[in-house]
C-alpha positions as CSV (number, residue, x, y, z in Angstrom):
1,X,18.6,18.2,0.1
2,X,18.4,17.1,3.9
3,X,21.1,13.8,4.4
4,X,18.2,11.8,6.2
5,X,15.8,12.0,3.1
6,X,15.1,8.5,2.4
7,X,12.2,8.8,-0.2
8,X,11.7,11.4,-2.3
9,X,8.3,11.8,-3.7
10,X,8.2,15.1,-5.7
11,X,8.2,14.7,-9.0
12,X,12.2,15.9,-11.1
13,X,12.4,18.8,-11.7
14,X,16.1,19.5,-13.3
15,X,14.9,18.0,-16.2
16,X,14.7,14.5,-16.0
17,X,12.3,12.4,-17.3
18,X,9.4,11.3,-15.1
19,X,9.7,8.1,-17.1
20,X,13.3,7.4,-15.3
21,X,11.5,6.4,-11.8
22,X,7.9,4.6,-13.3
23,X,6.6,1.8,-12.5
24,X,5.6,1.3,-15.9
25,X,8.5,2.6,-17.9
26,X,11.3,0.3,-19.8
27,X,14.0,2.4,-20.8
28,X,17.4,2.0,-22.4
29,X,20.4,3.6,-22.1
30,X,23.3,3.8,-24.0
31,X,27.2,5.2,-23.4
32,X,26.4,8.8,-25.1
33,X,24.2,11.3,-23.5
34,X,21.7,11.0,-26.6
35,X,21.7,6.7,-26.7
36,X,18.2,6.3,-24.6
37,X,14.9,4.9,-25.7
38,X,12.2,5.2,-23.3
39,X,9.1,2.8,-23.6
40,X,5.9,2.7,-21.9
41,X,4.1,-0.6,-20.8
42,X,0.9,1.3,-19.0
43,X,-1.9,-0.6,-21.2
44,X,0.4,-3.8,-22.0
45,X,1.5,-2.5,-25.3
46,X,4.9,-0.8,-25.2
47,X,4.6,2.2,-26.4
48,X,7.7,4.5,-27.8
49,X,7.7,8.0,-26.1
50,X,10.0,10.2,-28.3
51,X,10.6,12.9,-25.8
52,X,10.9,13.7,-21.9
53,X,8.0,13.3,-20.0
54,X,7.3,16.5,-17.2
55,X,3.4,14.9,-16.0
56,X,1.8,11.8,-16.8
57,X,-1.4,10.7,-15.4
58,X,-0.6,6.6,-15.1
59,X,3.1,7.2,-13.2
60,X,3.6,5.4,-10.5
61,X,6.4,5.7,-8.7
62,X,8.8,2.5,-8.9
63,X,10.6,3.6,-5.4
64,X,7.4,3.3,-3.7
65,X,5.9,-0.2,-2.2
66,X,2.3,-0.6,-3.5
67,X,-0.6,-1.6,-0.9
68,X,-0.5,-5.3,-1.5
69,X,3.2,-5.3,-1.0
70,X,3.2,-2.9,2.3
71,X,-0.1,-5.9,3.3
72,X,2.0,-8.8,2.4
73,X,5.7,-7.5,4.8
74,X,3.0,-6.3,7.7
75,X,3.3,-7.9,11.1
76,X,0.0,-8.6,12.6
77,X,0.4,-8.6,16.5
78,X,-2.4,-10.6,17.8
79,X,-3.7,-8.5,21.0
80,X,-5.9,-9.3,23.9
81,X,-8.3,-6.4,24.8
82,X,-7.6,-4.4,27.6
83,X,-11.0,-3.9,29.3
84,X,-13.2,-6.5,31.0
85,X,-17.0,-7.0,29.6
86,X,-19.4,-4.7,31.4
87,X,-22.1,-5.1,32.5
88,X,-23.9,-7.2,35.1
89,X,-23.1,-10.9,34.6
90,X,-22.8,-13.4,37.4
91,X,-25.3,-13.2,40.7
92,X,-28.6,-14.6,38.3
93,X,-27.9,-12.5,35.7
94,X,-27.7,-13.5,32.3
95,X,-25.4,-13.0,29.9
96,X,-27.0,-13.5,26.6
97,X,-29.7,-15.4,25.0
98,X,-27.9,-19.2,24.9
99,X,-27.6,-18.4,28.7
100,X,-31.3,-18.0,29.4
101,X,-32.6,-20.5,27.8
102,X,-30.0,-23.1,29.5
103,X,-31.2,-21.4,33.1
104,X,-34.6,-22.1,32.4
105,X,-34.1,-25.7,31.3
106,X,-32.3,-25.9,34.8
107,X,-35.1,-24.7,36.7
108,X,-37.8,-27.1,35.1
């Protein structure tokens, strides 16, 4: 694999479980190879899954921000447009409505 890959995002392939980067899993590991108990907390209950998982349907991958965490570390950079208004304003005409009705309260 490339050096500079920060994030990978395909799914394990030699073998590992899925379960080892979700969101939702709670696992347990012990000092031998066959010490681990994998749980899943998808619909609140933790469920025990016995065996190692190749495709799930409610993974989500813990290595990944979610939107409301990418939203809550964005910088908003307040910007002032670039263009002027078009358009004919100034020289007796009239910008909008407010405008015309102040002009012809003047002119009374």
């Amino acid at each position: 694999m490339n050096e500079n890959t920060l994030i990978v995002i395909t799914k394990p392939s030699d073998g590992e479980s899925l379960c080892r980067s979700c969101y939702w899993a709670h696992a347990q590991k012990g000092f031998r190879e066959s010490e681990e108990t994998v749980f899943c907390a998808f619909a609140f209950d933790l469920r025990r899954v016995p065996f190692k998982v190749r495709d799930c349907t409610d993974y989500m991958n813990r290595t990944l921000p979610t939107r409301k965490q990418m939203e809550d570390i964005a910088l908003i950079i307040p910007t002032e447009p670039k263009r002027k208004v078009g358009g004919f304003v100034g020289m007796g005409f009239v910008a909008d409505a407010d405008d015309e009705d102040e002009l012809v309260e003047t002119m009374e």
